[in-house]
N, C-alpha and C positions, 0 to 999 in steps of 0.2 A: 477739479480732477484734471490732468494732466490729458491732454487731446492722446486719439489712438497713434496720429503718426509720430510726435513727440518721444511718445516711450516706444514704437517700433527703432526710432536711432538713436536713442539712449541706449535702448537695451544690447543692438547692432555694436555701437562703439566701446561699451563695456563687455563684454564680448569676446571684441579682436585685443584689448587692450590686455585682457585677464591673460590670453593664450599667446599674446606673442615674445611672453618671455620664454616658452616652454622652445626650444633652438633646435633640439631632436627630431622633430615629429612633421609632418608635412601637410601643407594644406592643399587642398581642392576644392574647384567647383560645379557643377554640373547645371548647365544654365537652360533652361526650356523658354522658350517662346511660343505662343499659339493663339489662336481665334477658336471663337465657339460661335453657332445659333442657335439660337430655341425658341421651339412655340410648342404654345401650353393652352389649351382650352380653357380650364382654371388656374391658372397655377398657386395662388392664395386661398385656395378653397373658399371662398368667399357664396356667400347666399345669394345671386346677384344676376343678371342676364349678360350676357354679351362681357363675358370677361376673359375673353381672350388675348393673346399676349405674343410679340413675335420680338426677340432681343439678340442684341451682338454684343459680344465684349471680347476684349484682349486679355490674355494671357500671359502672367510672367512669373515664372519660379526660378530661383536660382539656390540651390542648396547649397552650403559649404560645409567641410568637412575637414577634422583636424586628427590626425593618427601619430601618437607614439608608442610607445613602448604598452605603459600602464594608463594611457590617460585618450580618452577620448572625448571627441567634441561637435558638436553638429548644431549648423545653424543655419533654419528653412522659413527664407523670408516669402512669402508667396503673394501674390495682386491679381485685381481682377478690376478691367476698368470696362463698365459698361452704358450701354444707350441709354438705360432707363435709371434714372436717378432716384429712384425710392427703392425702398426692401420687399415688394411685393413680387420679383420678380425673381427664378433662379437664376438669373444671367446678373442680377445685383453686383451694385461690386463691392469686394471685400479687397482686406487688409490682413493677414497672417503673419506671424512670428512666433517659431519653434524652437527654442533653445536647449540644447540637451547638453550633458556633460554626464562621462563615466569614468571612473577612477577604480581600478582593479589591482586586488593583490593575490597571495596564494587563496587565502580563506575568504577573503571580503569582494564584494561590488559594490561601490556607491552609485547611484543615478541620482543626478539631478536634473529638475527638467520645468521649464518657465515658457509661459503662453500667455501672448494678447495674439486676442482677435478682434475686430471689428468686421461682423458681416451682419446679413439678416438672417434671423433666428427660422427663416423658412427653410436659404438653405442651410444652415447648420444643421439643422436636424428638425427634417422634414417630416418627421412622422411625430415629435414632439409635439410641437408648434405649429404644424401647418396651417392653424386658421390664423397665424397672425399675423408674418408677414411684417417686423417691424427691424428696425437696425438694433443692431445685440451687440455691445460692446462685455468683451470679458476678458479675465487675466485668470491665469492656473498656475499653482504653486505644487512641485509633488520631488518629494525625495523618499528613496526607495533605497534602503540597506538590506544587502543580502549576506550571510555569516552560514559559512560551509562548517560546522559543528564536528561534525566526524566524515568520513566518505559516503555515509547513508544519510546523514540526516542532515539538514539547512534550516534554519531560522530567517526569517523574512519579515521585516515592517516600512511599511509604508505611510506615509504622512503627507497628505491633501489639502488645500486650501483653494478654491474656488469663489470669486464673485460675478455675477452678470449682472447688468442693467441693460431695461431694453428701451426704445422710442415710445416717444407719443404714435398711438395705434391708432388707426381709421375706424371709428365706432366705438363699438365696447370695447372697455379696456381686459384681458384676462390675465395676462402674465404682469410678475410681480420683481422686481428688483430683488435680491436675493445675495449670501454670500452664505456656503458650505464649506464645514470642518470637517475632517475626519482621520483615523488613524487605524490600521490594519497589521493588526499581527498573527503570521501563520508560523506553522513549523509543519515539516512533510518530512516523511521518512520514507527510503527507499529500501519495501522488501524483497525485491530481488528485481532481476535483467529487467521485467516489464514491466512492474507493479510500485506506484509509489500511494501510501496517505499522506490527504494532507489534512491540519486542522485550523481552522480560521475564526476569528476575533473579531468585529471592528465595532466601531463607537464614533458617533457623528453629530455634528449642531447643526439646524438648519433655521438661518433667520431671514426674514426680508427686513430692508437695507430699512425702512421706514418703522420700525421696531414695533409692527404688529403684530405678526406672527413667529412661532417658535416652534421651531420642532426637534425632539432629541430623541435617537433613535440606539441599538445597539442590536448585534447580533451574532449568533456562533452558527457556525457550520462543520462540519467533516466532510470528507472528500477521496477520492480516490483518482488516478490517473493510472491508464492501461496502454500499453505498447500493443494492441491487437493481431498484427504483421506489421511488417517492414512498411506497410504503406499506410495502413486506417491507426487511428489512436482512438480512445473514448477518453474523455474529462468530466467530471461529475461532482456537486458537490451539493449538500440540502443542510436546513438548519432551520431555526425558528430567529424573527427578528421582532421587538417593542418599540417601538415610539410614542412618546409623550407628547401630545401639541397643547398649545397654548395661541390664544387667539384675547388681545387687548384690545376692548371697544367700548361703548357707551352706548347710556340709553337714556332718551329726554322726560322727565316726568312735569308734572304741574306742581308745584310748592305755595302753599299759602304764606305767605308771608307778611310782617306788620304793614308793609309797603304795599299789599296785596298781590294776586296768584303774579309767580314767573316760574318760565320753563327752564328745569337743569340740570345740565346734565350727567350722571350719575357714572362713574368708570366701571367695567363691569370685565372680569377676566373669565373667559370661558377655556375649560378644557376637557381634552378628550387623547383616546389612544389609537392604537393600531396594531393589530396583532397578528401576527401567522406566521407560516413556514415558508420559507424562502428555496431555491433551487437555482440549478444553473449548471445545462448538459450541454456536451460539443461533442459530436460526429466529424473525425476529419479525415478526410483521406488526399494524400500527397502523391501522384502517380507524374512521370515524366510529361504527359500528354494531356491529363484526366485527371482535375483538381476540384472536390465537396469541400464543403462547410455548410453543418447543419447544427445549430443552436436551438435550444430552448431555456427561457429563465423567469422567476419570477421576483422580483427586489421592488424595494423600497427607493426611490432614485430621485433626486433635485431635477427640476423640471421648468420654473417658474412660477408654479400656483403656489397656493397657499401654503402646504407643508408639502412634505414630498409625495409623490405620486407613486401609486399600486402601478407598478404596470405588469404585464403575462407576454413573454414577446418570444415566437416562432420566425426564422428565419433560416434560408437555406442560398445557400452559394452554390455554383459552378463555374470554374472556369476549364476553355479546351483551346489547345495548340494544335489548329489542324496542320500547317505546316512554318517555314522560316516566319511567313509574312502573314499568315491570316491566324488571328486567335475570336474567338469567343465568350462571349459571358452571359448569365443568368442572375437572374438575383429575385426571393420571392420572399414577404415581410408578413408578417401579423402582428398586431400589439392591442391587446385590449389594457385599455387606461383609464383609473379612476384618478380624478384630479380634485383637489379642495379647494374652493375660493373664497373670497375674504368673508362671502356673507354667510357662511357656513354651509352653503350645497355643495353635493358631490358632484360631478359633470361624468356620468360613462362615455367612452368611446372608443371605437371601435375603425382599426384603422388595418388598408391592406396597401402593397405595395409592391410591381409584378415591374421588370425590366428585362429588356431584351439587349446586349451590346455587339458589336465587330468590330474591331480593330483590324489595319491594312497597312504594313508597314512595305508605304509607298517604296522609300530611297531607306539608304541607312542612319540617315538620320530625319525623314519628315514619314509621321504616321498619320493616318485617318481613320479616327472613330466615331460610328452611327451607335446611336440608342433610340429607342421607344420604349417609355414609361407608360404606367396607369397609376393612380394614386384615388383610393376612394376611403371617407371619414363619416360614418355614420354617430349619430346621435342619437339616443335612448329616450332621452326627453330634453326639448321639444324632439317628436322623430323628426330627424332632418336627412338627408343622407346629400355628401358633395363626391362628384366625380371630376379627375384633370387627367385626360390623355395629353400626352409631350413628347415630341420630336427634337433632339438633338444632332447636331453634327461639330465635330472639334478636327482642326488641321495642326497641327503643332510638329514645332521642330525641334528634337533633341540635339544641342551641340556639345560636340567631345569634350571631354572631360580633361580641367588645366590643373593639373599641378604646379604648386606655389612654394619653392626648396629653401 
């Protein structure tokens, strides 16, 4: 397999090479610099004493951006270089690349859109994975046609390929090598100024990379979308979703034989399903000053374990612009998660996630943002329960933005 930073400048030089024919349209970049610290009580949720953690790392994003007429382009290579050299830590450092491209006509929108990352699966996604804490290499593959049918009505398919592989873990192993397919087709019809349905499709494989398990899933939903006022929307959509798993293993028995007894071993394919009704509400409200987001869903979702993961996840946003230079933030998480592992138990757990942010935009271009986190992951059986309070601070500097004619 090709190293992460290899195909970050592969993918970089294929890229500038694809768009710099396009002579119309202009590039830019918008370059960030910064420092971060953190200290975390847990930050691995790990069963363990004295596992505390105090880390620095450097900061670099630099986005670019290509605008013409019908064709747009965006590429967000982003690093994080840190003190501590393992994936146990959220100061870890990662490797980002965000490739995006959009081609638009009267009727049509294409998007296409290409991701490697190289970080730790903690912090990618810390309420997933947070007992593991190892390095997570992944690429995303996703093109998305959208076809304006009449003035009311669109048709929408999208098409997903996703692989992650994670490290060797510190103890038990639970996450699993993995690559997901899937394809989604909606169509929405707008019945008047605030009201649109939509109706949604999709169908999905889920395998790990070591071809033990298998999971095929598929599901429909309907949906509605509401203009509530000028400033709250509501989004909503429910349905029932199946998946079929499959799980390839063996088992050792004793065989008499002319040669006498040997042990062997038998291939034995077990399967099973998964069934329910699926959901997924959004509460938003958009005010100049005075910004929600409040979600609720329930899916079927690629996670690393065995087939895909139940999860139920509650989540609310805030953010507040008290004046030019000081804003605000909230953010408060739920997810209860049924997870499948190879030897066929289910793992519940139960995860919360509470932040505090302020942003202080020092100068016009250097800001400083403080957060304090709590992150607590209980366990059903064994009862285990892990708590990580974390303290953050990031100083970064935004520089103007260059146009490239």
């Amino acid at each position: 397999m090709i190293q992460a930073g290899s195909r970050l400048l592969c993918l970089c030089v294929a890229a500038m090479t694809l768009c710099s024919s396009a002579k119309a349209g202009v590039w830019g970049v918008d370059p960030l610099l910064g420092i971060t610290a953190d200290y975390a009580t847990n930050p691995a949720l790990l069963f363990v004493q004295q596992s505390s953690q105090t880390n620095e790392a450097l900061l670099l994003d630099a986005p670019m951006s290509y605008n013409a007429d019908d064709f747009k382009f965006l590429a967000s290579p982003s690093f994080r270089v840190g003190d501590s050299k393992g994936y146990s830590s959220v100061t870890s450092d990662y490797e980002h690349l965000n490739l995006k491209g959009e081609f638009d006509t009267e009727r049509d929108v294409l998007t296409a859109t290409a991701i490697l990352d190289r970080d730790s699966s903690l912090y990618q996604d810390y309420l997933t994975n947070g007992t593991a804490g190892v390095q997570r290499d992944s690429a995303i593959g996703d093109v998305n046609w959208d076809r304006f049918l009449t003035e009311r009505v669109d048709f929408n398919t999208d098409l997903n390929w996703m692989q992650v592989k994670y490290g060797e873990a510190v103890g038990v192993e639970t996450l699993v090598d993995y690559k997901y397919t899937s394809i989604t087709p909606a169509l929405s019809w707008v019945t008047s100024e605030r009201n649109k349905i939509t109706f949604i499709a999709s169908v999905g494989r889920y395998d790990s990379l070591d071809g033990t398990t298998e999971s095929r899933n598929g599901n429909l939903q309907g949906g509605f979308v509401r203009q509530l006022s000028e400033i709250y929307s509501l989004t909503a959509a429910a349905g029932y979703t199946r998946a079929l798993n499959r799980l390839d293993t063996s088992e050792q028995f004793l065989v008499f034989t002319p040669n006498g007894p040997e042990i062997v071993a038998i291939p034995i394919k077990e399967e099973s399903s998964q069934n329910g009704t699926i959901y997924s509400i959004n509460l938003a409200r958009h005010g100049e000053r005075l910004s929600l987001n409040a979600t609720a869903s329930r899916q079927l979702v690629p996670s690393g374990f065995a087939y895909l993961s139940r999860q139920e996840a509650f989540e609310m946003q805030g953010t507040y612009t008290y004046s030019d230079r000081w804003s605000f933030g909230a953010d408060a998480r739920y997810l209860k998660a049924q997870d499948a592992e190879l030897e066929g138990q289910v793992v519940d757990r139960v995860l919360n996630f509470f932040t505090l942010s302020a942003s202080w935009l020092w100068t016009e271009h250097w800001t400083v943002k403080l957060s304090a986190s709590r992150v607590t992951e209980k366990f059903q059986s064994p009862d285990v329960r892990l708590v990580s309070n974390e303290v953050a601070l990031t100083w970064s500097r935004q520089f103007s933005h260059v146009n490239f004619q």
